[in-house]
N, C-alpha and C positions, 0 to 999 in steps of 0.2 A: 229036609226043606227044599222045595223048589227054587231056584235063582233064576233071574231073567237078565239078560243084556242088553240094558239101556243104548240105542242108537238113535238121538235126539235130532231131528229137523232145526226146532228152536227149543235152543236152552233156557229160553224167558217164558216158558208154557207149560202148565202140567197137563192141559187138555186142547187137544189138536182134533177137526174134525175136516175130512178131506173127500169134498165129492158125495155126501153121504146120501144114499138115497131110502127108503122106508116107507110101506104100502101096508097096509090090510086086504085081502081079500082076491080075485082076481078077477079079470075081463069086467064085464060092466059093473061087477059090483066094486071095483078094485076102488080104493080110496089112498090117493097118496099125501102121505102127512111130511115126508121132505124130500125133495128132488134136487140131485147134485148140490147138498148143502154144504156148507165151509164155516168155521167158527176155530178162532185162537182164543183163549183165556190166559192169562198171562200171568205168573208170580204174584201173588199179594193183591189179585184182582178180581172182582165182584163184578160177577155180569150180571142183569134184571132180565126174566123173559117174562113181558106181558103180554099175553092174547088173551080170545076167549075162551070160555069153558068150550074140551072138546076141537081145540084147533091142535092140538098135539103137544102140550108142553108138557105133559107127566112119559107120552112115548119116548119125548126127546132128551129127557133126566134118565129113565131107564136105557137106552142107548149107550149114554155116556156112562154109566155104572156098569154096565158089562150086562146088564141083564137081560138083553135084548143083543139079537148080531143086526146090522143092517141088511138089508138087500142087496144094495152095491156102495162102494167106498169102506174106506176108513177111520179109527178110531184111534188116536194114540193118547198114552197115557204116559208123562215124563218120558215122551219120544219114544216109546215102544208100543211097534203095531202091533192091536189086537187082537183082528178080523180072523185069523189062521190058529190062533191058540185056542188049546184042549177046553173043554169046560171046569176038567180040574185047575187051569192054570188061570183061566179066567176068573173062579173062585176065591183062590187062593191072591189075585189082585185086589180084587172087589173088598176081601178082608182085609189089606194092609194100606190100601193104597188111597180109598175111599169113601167117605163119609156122607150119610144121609140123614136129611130131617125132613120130617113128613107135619102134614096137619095139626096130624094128630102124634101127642107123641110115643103114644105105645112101649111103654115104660113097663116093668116088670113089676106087677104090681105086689109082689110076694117078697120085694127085695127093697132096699132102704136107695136112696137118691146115689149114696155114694157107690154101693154093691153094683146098684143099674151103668155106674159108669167103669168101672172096676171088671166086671166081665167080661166085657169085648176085648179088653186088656190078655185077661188069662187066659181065654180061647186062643187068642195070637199067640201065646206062649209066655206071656209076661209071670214072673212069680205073685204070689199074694200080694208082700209086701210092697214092691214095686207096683201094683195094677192100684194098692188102696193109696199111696202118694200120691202117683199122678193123679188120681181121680180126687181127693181131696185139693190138691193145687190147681185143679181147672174148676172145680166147684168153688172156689174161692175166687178165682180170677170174673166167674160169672154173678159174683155177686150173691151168690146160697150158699156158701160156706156153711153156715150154721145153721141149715135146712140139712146137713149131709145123711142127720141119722133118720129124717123122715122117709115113711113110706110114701110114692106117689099120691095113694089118698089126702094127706095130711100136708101135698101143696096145694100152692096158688094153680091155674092155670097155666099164667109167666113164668111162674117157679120149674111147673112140670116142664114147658118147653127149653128153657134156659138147661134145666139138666139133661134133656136132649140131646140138645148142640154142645154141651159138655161131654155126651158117652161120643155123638157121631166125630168128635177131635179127641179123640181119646188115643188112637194109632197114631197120631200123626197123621193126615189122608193131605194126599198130595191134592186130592181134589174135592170140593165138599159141594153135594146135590141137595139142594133144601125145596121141595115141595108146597108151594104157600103155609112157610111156618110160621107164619100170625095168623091164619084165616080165623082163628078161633078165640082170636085176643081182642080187645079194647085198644082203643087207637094209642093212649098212653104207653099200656103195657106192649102192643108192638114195635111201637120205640125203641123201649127195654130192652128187646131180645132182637131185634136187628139189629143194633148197637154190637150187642152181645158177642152177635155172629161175624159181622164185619171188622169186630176187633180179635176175633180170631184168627179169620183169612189174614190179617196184615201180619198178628206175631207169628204166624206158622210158614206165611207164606206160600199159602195153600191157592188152589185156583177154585173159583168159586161160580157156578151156576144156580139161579134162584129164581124160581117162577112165584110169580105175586100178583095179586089184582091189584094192591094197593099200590097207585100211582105215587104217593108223597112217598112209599118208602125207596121205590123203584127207582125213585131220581138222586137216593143219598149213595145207588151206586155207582161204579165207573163207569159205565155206559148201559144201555139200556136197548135191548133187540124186540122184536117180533114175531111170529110166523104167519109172513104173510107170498103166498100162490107156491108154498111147498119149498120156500125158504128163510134163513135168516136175514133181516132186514134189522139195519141201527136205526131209531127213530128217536123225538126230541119229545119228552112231557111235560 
C-alpha cells in the first residue's frame, strides 16, 4: 500500500485549491474555465456551485477529484499537494479519499442496493463482512434499509440516488463531489436526498462540493459560489 504525508496549510479543510488555473484548447481557440482560482471547503462543510450549463462546474468537480491536473496551481487534499503525484498515487487518493455522485446514479445493475455499496468497500481492501456492515449501516442511516436486497431496477429514483451517496460514503472520503445529484428528481424527493447528503458531510465530516441548478436547494448550503470571468465568486440567492 502506498502512504502519503500529510502536510496541512489548514487543518479545518479537506479541500484546498490555490491559484488554480484551467484552459481547453490553445491560442484563439483557447477557452479558459479558471484563472488563478482559490477555494477552502472546510470540515463538515457544504459548498453550492451554481452557474450555467457549460460555464465549467463538472471541469471544476473533476479537478478536485484528481481526474484532471490543472494547467497552473494547486490542489490539496487534507493538506497534501497533488499537482507533482504519479497517476498511480493519484488513483490510489481518488479511491480512498473521495467520493462522487453524479445525475445519474450509475448503479450496478446486476448487483443488489447493498452489494452496489459493499464493493467500493472490498476494492479498498475491506473484507466481505466488514464491506456488507458498513454498507447495511449507511443504507439504513439513508433511510433504505429495507430496499438493501433490491436490485437498482426495483427502486424508486430517490431510492436509486440515496444508495448512491450511500456507496460515494462508503470509504469514508474526506471529500464528496456531487454533480447535480437531483437533476433527475421531483422537488419533494430532492429534498430527500440533499438532506440525505448534507447529513452525511456533517457525521463524517467530510468537505463537500456540489454543483446544482436548483437554487432552493443551493441556499440550505453553507455558502454558495459561482463561476463567474474564470473564477470563484460567493454570491447571495
Amino acid at each position: 500500500m502506498i502512504r502519503w504525508k500529510r502536510c496541512a496549510m489548514n487543518d479545518q479543510a479537506h479541500l484546498e485549491l490555490e491559484n488554480v488555473s484551467y484552459a481547453y484548447g490553445e491560442g484563439k481557440d483557447r477557452l479558459q474555465i479558471l484563472s488563478n482560482a482559490n477555494l477552502v471547503v472546510g470540515k463538515a462543510e457544504m459548498v453550492a456551485l451554481v452557474a450555467p450549463s457549460g460555464a465549467g462546474k463538472s471541469t471544476l468537480l473533476h479537478l478536485c477529484g484528481l481526474l484532471e491536473r490543472p494547467r497552473h496551481g494547486e490542489i490539496r487534499i487534507s493538506g497534501l499537494a497533488t499537482g507533482a503525484l504519479s497517476d498511480r498515487v493519484r488513483t490510489l487518493m481518488r479511491r480512498s479519499a473521495v467520493g462522487f455522485v453524479y445525475q445519474f446514479h450509475h448503479l450496478l445493475p446486476e448487483f443488489s442496493a447493498l452489494e452496489n455499496v459493499a464493493i467500493p468497500q472490498m476494492i479498498a481492501g475491506s473484507s466481505l463482512g466488514a464491506a456488507r456492515k458498513r454498507a447495511r449501516e449507511l443504507l439504513e442511516m439513508l433511510g433504505v434499509g429495507a430496499r438493501a436486497s433490491h436490485r437498482p431496477a426495483e427502486l424508486s429514483g430517490g431510492e436509486q440516488q440515496r444508495v448512491a451517496i450511500a456507496r460515494a460514503a462508503a470509504n469514508f472520503p474526506k471529500i464528496i463531489l456531487a454533480d447535480e445529484p437531483t437533476g433527475n428528481l421531483d422537488p419533494q424527493t430532492s429534498t430527500m436526498v440533499f438532506e440525505a447528503l448534507l447529513g452525511l458531510v456533517r457525521e463524517h465530516q467530510s468537505s463537500a462540493l456540489i454543483a446544482t441548478h436548483d437554487h432552493d436547494l443551493a441556499r440550505r448550503a453553507d455558502r454558495v459560489l459561482t463561476l463567474r470571468d474564470a473564477g470563484l465568486v460567493a454570491i447571495e440567492l
